[in-house]
C-alpha positions in Angstrom: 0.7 97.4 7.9 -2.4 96.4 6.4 -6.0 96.2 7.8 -6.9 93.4 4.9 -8.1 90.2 6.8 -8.1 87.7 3.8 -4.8 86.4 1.6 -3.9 88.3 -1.7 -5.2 86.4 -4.9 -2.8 84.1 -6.1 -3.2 84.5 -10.2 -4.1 81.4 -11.6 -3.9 80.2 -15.0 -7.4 80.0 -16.8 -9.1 76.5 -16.5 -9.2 76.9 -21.0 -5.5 76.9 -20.8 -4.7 74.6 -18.1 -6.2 71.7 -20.4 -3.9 72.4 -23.0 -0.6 72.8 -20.8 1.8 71.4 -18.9 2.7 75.0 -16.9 1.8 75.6 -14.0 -1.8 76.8 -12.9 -0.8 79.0 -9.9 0.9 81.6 -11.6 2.5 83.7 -8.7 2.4 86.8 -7.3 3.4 90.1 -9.1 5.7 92.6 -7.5 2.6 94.9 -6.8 0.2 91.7 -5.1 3.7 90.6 -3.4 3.9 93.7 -1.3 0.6 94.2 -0.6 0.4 90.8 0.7 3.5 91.6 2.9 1.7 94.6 4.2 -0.6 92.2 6.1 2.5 90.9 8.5 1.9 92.3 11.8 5.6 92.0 12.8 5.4 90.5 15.8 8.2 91.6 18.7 8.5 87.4 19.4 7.3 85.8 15.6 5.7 82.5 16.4 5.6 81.8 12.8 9.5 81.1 13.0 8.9 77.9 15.2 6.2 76.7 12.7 9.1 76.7 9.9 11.0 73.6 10.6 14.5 75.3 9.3 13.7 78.4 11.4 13.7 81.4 8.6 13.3 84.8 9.8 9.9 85.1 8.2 8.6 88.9 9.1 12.4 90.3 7.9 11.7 88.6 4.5 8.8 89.7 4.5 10.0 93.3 5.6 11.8 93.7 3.1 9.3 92.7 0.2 7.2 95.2 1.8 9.5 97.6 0.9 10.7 96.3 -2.5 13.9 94.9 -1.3 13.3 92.1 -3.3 17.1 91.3 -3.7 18.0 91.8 0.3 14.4 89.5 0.6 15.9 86.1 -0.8 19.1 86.4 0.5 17.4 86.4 4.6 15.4 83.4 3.2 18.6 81.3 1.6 20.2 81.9 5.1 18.5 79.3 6.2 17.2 77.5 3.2 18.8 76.6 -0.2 15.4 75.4 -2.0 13.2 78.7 -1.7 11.4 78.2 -5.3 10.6 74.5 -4.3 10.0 75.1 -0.8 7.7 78.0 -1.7 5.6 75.6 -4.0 5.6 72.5 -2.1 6.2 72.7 1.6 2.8 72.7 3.8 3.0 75.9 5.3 -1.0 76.1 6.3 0.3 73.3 8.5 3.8 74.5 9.4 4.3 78.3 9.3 1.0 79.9 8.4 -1.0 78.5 11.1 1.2 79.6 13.8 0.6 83.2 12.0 -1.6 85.9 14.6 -3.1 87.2 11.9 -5.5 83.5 11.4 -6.7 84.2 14.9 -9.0 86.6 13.2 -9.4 86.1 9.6 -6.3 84.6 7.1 -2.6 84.0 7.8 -0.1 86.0 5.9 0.6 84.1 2.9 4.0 83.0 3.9 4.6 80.6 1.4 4.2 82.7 -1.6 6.0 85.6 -0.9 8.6 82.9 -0.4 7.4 81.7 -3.8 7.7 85.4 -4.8 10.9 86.2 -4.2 12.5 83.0 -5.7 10.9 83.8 -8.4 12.2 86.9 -8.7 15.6 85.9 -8.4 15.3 83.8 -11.2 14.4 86.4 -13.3 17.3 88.5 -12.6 19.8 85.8 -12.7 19.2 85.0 -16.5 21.1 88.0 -17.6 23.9 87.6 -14.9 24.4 83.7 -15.1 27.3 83.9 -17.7 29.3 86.4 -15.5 29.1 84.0 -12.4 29.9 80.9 -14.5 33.1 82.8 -15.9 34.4 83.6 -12.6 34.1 80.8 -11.0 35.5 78.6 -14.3 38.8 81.2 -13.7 39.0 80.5 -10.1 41.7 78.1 -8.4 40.0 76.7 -5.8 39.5 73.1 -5.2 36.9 71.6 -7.5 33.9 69.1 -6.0 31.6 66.4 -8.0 28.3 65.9 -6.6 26.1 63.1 -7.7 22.8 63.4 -8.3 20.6 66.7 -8.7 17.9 65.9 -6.3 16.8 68.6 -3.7 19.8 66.7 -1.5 22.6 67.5 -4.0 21.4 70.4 -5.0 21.4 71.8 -1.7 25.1 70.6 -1.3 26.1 72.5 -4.3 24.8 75.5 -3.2 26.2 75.3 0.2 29.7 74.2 -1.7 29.9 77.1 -4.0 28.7 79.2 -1.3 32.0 77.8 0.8 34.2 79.1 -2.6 34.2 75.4 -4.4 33.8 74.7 -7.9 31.4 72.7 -8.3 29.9 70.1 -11.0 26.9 68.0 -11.1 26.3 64.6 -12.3 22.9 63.4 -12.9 21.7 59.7 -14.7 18.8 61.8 -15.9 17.9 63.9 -18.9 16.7 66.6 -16.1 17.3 67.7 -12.8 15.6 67.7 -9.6 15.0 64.2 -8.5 11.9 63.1 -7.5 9.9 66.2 -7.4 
């Protein structure tokens, strides 16, 4: 646990970069920033921060376990309870939600919830693109029954996962020339 009252730095992209780009300015955390920000977590014996997250996930264990650079055993407590952690960790308000339900903002900053959400996402993307042919092999041998979803907004995304996760095939249509819907 750490004594630190304010946030870890979120790297940010430089402002003569940002003009001439389209990625993102927030760049993320690091491993070494992500568990030093998940020092901060007090690890409260009755976590309010749960009720602020409307789908309930088990905040301090995911952040436990970035703390101790169980990045892998970090995203799968989050996807327990939510499918969308890379979006979620960008876009949902947790300064409203999550964060300010957090003990440490009675004195000083919340724990940065929503980035070492961010964080680990992140970090599972990283590691899937060496792995991503295997799983798309196995499940192309498999027998099981096969599912179409339509449309590859955060909706039918989520369904897929949850699918596959049940042992489905499953294949995504989409009008568009990208995915993700609206966001």
């Amino acid at each position: 646990m750490s004594d630190r009252a304010t946030k870890v730095g979120m790297p940010k992209q430089s402002p003569k970069k940002r003009i001439k780009s389209f990625h993102e300015v927030a760049l993320g955390y690091s491993s070494e920033q992500a568990v030093e920000e998940a020092k901060r977590c007090l690890q409260c014996k009755k976590p309010p921060c749960i009720k602020g997250c409307p789908v309930e996930i088990d905040i301090p264990a995911f952040i436990k376990y970035i703390e101790e650079g169980n990045f892998q055993a970090a995203i799968g407590k989050i996807k327990e309870k939510n499918s969308l952690p890379a979006v979620c960790g960008r876009v949902c308000p947790q300064e409203t939600q999550c964060e300010i339900k957090c003990v440490r903002s009675k004195k000083g900053e919340p724990v940065a919830i929503g980035r070492l959400e961010r964080f680990a996402a992140d970090w599972e993307t990283r590691q899937k693109e060496n792995s991503e042919k295997k799983v798309t092999q196995n499940l192309a041998s498999s027998s099981v029954a096969q599912v179409a979803v339509v449309g590859s907004g955060p909706a039918g995304l989520t369904a897929a996962a949850d699918l596959v996760k049940l042992g489905y095939r499953v294949t995504i249509f989409e009008a568009l020339h990208s995915s993700s819907g609206v966001l």
